[in-house]
C-alpha positions, 0 to 999 in steps of 0.5 A: 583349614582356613578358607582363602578367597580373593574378594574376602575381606577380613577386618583384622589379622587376628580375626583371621588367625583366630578363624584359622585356628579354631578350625583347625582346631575342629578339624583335628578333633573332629579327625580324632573323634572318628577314629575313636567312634569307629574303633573299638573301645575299652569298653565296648557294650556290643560285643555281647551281641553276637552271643547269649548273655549268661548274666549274673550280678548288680544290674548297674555293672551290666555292660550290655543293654538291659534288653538282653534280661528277660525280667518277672512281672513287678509285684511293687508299684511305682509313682514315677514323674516324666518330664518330655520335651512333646508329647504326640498330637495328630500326624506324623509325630517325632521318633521321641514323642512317639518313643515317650507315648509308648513307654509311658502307656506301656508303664501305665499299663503295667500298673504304675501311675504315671504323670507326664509333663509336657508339651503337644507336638502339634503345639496348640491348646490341649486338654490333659489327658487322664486315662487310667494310671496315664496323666499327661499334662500340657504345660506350654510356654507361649514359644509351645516348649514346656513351661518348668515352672507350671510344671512344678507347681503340678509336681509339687502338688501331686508329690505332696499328695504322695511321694514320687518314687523317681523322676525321668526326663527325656533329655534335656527337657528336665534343664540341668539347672532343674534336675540338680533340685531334685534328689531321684533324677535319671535321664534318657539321652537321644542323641549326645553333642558328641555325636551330634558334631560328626553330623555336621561334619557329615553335611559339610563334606556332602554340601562340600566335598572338594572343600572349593566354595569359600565359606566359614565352617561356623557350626563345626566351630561352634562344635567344640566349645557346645561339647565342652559345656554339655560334658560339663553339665552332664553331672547335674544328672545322676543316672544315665539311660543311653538308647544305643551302645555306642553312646554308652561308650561315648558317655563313659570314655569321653564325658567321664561319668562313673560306669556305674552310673550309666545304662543301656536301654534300646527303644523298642516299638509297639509290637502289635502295630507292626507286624509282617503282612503281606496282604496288606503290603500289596493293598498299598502298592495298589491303593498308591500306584505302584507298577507292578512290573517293578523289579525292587520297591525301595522305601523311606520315611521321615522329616524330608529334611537335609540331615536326614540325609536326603540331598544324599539319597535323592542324588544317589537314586537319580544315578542308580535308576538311570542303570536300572530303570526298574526300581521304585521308591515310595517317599512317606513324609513331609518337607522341603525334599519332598519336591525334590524327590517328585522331580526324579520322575515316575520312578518315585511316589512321594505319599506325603506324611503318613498316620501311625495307622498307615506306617505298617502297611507302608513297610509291608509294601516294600522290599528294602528300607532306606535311611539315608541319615546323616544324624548318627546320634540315637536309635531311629524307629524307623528302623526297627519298625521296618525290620518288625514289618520283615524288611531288611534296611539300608543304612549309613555305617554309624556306630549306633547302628551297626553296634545295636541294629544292623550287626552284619550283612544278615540283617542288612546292608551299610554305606559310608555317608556319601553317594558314591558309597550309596550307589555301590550299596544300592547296586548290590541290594538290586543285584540280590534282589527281591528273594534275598531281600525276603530272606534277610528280612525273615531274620530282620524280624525274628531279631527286632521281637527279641530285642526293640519291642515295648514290651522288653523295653517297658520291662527294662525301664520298670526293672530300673526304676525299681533298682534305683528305688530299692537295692534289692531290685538291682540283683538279677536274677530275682526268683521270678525273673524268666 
């Protein structure tokens, strides 16, 4: 509804009519997406979940994620070019830089030669890095975002050399004005206009709940027209790559692209790097100072931003602690909540951003995993490490997650984002305790290596990159598929 306030003055009537109505016109869309979003659809990717996948067909009619195949070792090698909007340099690397450096050395590794363009995450001066079949290329503009132009004088070099197979891009980082020049183009989405406009509805009633402070809704206005325009230019890509089911959906039902053209394939993480170890769980509680006598030790890492939810778990675990003093937080990462969180007291340790290296050791040092966010687009890692690491996750109810990662109360618990929502959660986590943390995190485990590791996920992209090279590669099974 359009705000009302005595000591506001608006230049026209018709200014005023039109901030009236274009907010309620966001806020019946906005009402009606969420009943879409939380509702089951036509086309719903997740329901093989829950059962075995007996698949047997063209790949491209899969309605489910690709991860659920168990594809052969690829005999035909492929020349694949990536355009990435970063590329991880230093600490506390992004969840799609970290994404796009696990896919593509995980291609590389597979034999096929892989050239990266991009930018560093840490957006200084850089030299290529050529290790084996991996080729990145740090190609910068002077605002440290990828210069298109650099880029393809690269592209076009190295394609008269010998011919790409395809081209990837991860978002938008190939612009579409680009990618309709390039004949072999798919693209990964990480997060949809679609989604991204019930984040900032997620905020607004967090920042505002009883709607009393008398301020314009601009960025849910501007929602709208931002959803329409990407809609329009979706089409300029040709193949869709969604990282969760619901997203899947969105891009069907919603932008209207054709079925077959849109594809599910789940992040997955380093299978290696993070693994259940208790030892060394215990060794981080020691090296930061944990007490022992605490009775839970919660966890939460990430950009300690305010749409990742943080406002929203610092106010919910300042309540939860006064009714159970025991329970400890460890806070790893970096930004302006960090202080926030330092001010609840001795019941919380804010680490500061934390190496790759130490992100293992940090889950293993925890019983439950908290993401708080309120950024329902994508598949955060953070999630599917901690659940690699054994540990079960605390997260908000959002269809990418609950239709992809936390599938029933097994796996975890979910809350609707808000903090009364958020304590009766964290209450029940803290009524059943450390043991039964344990157990769900056992399961927690066993489901993150059969589904979001790099190497299932690496087979997928392989499997379909192949695909759109070569018809044959679409059929599944093949003879030496397992």
């Amino acid at each position: 509804m359009g705000w009302k306030h005595p000591n506001r003055k608006f230049h026209s009537r018709p200014t005023l009519f039109f901030l009236r109505s274009s907010t309620i016109l966001a806020a019946f869309v906005f009402l009606a997406s969420l009943v879409y979003i939380f509702e089951p659809v036509t086309r719903d990717f997740a329901k093989t979940w829950t059962r075995e996948v007996h698949f047997r067909g063209d790949l491209r009619e899969a309605k489910f994620p690709w991860n659920k195949l168990c594809f052969g070792q690829a005999t035909e090698k492929l020349k694949l070019a990536v355009f990435s909007k970063t590329w991880p340099i230093g600490a506390a690397p992004g969840g799609m830089e970290r994404h796009a450096s696990t896919l593509y050395t995980a291609l590389a590794a597979k034999g096929h030669e892989i050239h990266v363009f991009t930018a560093p995450s840490d957006r200084r001066a850089h030299e290529d890095i050529h290790e084996h079949n991996l080729h990145v290329y740090f190609v910068s503009n002077d605002h440290g975002m990828v210069n298109c132009s650099l880029a393809f004088d690269i592209f076009n070099r190295e394609n008269n050399i010998s011919k790409f197979d395809y081209v990837h891009t991860e978002s938008v980082s190939l612009p579409y004005w680009r990618a309709r020049l390039v004949p072999k183009v798919a693209v990964t989405w990480h997060g949809v206009w679609y989604e991204i406009m019930h984040s900032k509805l997620f905020q607004e009633l967090l920042s505002n709940p009883k709607g009393q402070l008398p301020r314009p809704m601009t960025e849910l206005q501007e929602a709208i027209p931002m959803l329409i325009d990407e809609i329009r230019f979706f089409s300029n890509y040709k193949e869709h790559i969604c990282i969760s089911d619901s997203a899947g959906e969105v891009l069907v039902n919603i932008y209207q692209l054709p079925q077959r053209n849109v594809h599910v394939i789940l992040n997955g993480v380093d299978e290696t790097k993070f693994t259940r170890n208790p030892m060394a769980g215990a060794e981080f509680r020691k090296r930061y100072g944990v007490p022992s006598n605490v009775s839970l030790v919660l966890g939460v890492a990430g950009r300690l931003v305010k749409d990742k939810g943080h406002p929203l778990l610092c106010e919910a675990f300042g309540k939860i602690t006064k009714r159970n003093p025991g329970v400890f937080l460890l806070v790893a990462g970096s930004g302006p909540w960090g202080k926030r969180y330092a001010e609840l007291g001795l019941n919380v340790k804010v680490l500061g951003a934390l190496e790759p290296s130490e992100l293992s050791r940090f889950y293993n040092a925890i019983d439950m995993f908290v993401n708080p966010t309120l950024r329902p687009q994508g598949l955060d890692l953070t999630l599917i490490e901690a659940m690699h690491c054994g540990k079960p996750v605390l997260t908000p109810n959002f269809p990418s997650i609950t239709r992809t990662v936390v599938l029933n109360q097994e796996y975890g618990y979910t809350f609707s984002p808000n903090v009364e929502s958020l304590v009766e959660a964290l209450e029940v986590v803290i009524n059943d305790g450390p043991r039964v943390m344990q157990r769900k995190g056992m399961l927690c485990q066993r489901y993150a290596v059969s589904m979001f590791t790099a190497t299932k996920m690496a087979s997928s992209y392989e499997r379909f990159f192949l695909c759109m090279k070569d018809d044959r590669y679409c059929q599944y099974p093949l003879a030496n598929d397992c």
